[in-house]
N, C-alpha and C positions, 0 to 999 in steps of 0.2 A: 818717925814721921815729923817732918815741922810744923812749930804750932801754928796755927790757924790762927790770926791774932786780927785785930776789931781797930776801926778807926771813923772818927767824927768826920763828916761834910766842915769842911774849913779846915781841920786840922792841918797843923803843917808836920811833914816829915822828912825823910831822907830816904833817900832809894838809889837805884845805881846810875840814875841820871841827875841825880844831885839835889837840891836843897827845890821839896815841890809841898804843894797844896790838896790838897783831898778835894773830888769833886763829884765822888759817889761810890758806893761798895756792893758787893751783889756778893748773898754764898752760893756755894755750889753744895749739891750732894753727891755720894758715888750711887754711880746707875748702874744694869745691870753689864751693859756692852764694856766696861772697863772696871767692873771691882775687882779682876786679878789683879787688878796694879794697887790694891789697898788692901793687901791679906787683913790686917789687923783691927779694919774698919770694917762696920755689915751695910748693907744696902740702906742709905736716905742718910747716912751717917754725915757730917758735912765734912768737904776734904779742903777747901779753898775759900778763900774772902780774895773777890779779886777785888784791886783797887784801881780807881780813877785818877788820875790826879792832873795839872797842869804844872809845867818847870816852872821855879823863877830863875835859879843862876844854878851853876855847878860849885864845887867844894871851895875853890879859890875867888869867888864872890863873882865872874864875869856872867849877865848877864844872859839867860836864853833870848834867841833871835830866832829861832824857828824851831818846828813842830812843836809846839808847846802842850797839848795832850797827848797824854799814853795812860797804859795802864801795866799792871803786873799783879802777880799773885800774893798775895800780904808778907809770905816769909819772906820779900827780897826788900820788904818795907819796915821805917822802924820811925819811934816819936822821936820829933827834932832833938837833936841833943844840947848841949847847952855850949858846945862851942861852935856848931853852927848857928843858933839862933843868933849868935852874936855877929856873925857874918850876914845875915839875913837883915839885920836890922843894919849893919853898916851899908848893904847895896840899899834898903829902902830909903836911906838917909842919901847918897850920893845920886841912886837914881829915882828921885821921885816922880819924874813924866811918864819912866818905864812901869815903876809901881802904879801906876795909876790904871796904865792899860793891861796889865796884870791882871789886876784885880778885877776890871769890866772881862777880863775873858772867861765863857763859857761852854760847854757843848750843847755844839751848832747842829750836830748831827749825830746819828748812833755810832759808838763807838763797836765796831764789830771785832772780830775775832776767828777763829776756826777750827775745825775739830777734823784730820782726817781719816778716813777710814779707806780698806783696799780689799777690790773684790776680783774674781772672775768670770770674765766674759767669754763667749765662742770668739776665738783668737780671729777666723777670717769674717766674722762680721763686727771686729771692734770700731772701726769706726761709725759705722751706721750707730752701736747701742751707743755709743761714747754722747753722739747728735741727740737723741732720744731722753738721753740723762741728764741730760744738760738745760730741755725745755721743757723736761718735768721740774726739774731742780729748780729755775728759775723763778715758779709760782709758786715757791713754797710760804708761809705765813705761820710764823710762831708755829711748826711743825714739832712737837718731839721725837724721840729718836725713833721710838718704835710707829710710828705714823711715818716717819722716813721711808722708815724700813719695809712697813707693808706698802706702802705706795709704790716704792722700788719694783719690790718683788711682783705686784697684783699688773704695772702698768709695762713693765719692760720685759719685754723678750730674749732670752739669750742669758739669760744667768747662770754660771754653773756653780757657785758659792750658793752655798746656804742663807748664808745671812753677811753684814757689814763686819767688815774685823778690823779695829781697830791695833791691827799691830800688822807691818808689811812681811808677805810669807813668797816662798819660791814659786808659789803658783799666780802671784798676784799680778796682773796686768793693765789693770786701772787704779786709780788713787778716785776719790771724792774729797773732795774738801766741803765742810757745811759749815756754813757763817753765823754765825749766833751774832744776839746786842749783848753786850757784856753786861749792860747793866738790866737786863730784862729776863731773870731766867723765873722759872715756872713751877716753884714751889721748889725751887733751887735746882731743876733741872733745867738741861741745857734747853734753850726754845729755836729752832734753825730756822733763818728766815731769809736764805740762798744755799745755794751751793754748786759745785761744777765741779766736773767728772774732767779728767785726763788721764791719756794711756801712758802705760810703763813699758820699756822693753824685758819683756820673759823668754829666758832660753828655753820655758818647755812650752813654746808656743808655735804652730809650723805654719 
């Protein structure tokens, strides 16, 4: 597994969009809807540091000009090394108006994310439940998963999946996607605060 590795608000790093800034971290733990995917880890064990950051330039020193936030999981992140710092400090020195508004930049708004999962519906009333999940989905609030889940099940009609499965299987005919804030999770679980159902085509659907 790749380490989970830890990073300071301001810190500058490197990632695969190039020479950025830290502007918040969240961990995660493994839940129960996906710990096959962490055999070697137990349940609340943490699997992720996802990180925030905004660009300043890429590897070759040229300045970002747009989307200047994202995020990623800490392993695709690493501390600046010392021969970009050097780069870093020659764009700060060449573009100081740029650095300036750099550095005034913040999140403006939540940075969201997604998680999906795929279930089965009665194939001649998928659109109807599709409508249905969608305006349940819509009022959701710092939901976790199993609160999803029983809402799912207790408020919609036409299920024939037991439960959310996060892995897509031959019988699957709808997707969910559920949107977390990245940086808001809930004793390092995921907290869902949208989501929205769309149909798949299933050859064993008639």
């Amino acid at each position: 597994m790749s380490e989970v590795k830890e990073f300071d608000v301001g810190e500058w790093i490197e990632t695969m969009d190039g020479i950025c800034q830290v502007l918040g971290t969240e961990k995660y733990v493994v839940e129960e809807f996906f710990r096959a995917d962490f055999p070697e880890l137990n349940l609340g064990d943490v699997f992720d540091n996802k990180v925030v950051y905004k660009i300043f330039c890429d590897f070759d020193g040229k300045p970002r000009k747009t989307k200047f936030i994202t995020h990623h999981s800490s392993k695709w992140c690493d501390p600046l090394s010392d021969k970009y710092i050097n780069i870093r400090d020659r764009v700060i020195e060449e573009y100081p108006d740029l650095y300036q508004k750099f550095e005034k930049r913040s999140i403006e708004k939540p940075i969201l994310s997604n998680v999906e999962f795929s279930i089965r519906v009665e194939p001649k009333r998928k659109e109807e439940i599709i409508e249905s999940l969608n305006n349940l989905l819509s009022s959701l609030k710092k939901h976790n998963f199993n609160e999803v889940q029983e809402l799912i099940y207790k408020k919609i009609d036409g299920m024939l999946s037991r439960q959310l499965a996060n892995n897509d299987t031959l019988q699957t005919n709808v997707l969910i996607g559920l949107k977390y804030n990245v940086l808001e999770s809930n004793e390092g679980k995921f907290a869902f605060v949208s989501g929205k159902a769309v149909g798949t085509c299933c050859t064993n659907d008639k």
